[in-house]
C-alpha positions as CSV (number, residue, x, y, z in Angstrom):
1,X,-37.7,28.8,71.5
2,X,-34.6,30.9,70.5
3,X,-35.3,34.7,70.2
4,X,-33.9,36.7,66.8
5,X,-34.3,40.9,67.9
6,X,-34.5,42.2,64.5
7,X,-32.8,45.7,64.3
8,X,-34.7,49.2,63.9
9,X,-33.2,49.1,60.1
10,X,-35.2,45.9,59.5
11,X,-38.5,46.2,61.0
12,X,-40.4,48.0,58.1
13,X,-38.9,44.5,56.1
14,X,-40.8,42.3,59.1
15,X,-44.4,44.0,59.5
16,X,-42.9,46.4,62.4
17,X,-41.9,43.2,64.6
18,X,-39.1,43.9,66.8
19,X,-38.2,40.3,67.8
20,X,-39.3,37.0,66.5
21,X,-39.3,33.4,67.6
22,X,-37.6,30.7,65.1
23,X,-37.0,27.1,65.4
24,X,-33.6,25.3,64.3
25,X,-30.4,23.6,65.2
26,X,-28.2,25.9,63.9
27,X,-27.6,30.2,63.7
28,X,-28.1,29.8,59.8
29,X,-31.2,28.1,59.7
30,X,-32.6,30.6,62.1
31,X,-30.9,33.4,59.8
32,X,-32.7,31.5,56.7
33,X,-35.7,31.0,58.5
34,X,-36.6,34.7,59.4
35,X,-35.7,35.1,55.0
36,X,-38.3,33.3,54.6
37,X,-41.0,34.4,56.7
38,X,-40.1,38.2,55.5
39,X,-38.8,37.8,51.6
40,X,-38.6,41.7,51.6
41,X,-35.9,41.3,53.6
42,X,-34.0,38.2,52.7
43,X,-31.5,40.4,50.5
44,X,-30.6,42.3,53.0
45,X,-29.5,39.8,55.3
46,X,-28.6,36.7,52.8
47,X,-26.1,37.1,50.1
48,X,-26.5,35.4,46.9
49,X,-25.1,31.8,48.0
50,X,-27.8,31.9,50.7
51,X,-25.1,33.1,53.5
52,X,-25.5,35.7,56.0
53,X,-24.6,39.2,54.1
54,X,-20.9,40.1,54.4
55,X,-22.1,43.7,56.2
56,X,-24.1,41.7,59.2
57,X,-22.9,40.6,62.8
58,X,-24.4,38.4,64.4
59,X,-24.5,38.2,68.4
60,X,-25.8,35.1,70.6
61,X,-26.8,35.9,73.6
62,X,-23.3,37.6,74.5
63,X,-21.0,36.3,72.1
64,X,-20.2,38.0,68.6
65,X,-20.4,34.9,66.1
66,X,-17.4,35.3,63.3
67,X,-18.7,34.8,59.9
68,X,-17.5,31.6,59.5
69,X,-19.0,30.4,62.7
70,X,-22.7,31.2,62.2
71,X,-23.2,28.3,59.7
72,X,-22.6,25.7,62.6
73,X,-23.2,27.7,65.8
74,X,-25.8,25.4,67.9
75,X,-29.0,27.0,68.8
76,X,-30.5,26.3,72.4
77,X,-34.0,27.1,72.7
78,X,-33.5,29.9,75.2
79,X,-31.0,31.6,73.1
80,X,-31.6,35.4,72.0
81,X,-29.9,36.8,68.9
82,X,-29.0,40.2,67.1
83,X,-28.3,41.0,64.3
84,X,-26.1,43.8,63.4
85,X,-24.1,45.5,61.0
86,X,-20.6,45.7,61.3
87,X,-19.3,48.5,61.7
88,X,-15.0,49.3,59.8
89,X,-13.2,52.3,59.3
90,X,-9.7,53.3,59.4
């Protein structure tokens, strides 16, 4: 079953939990998944059309998913993933 580590920032949102297991076929249903088992947290990581928030990375297993590749990135039940937030400055 894929693996979602949540970040220090978010655990107060998920009961303290510092990881959680999630079922689906693709990076956004796990994303909208772990929204919906924690709704404290679902804006902070969802925007208002139900996307992943603008200010969020997301990593699987090694690779940094762009923001328009998390909606159809596979899931493999061994994957691990990470959120983030992005980090810009200039």
């Amino acid at each position: 079953m894929p693996l979602l580590h949540i970040p220090n920032e978010f655990r107060a949102y998920c009961g303290g939990a510092d990881s959680v297991e999630l079922e689906g076929e693709t990076v956004a249903e796990l994303i909208g998944q772990l929204a919906a088992r924690f709704p404290e947290l679902e804006s902070r990581v969802l925007d208002a059309s139900g996307s992943l928030a603008a200010h969020l990375l997301v990593i699987q297993n090694d690779t940094v998913l762009r923001p328009g590749e998390v909606a159809q990135a596979r899931v493999s039940a061994g994957d691990e993933f990470r959120l983030m937030s992005a980090v810009s400055g200039g």
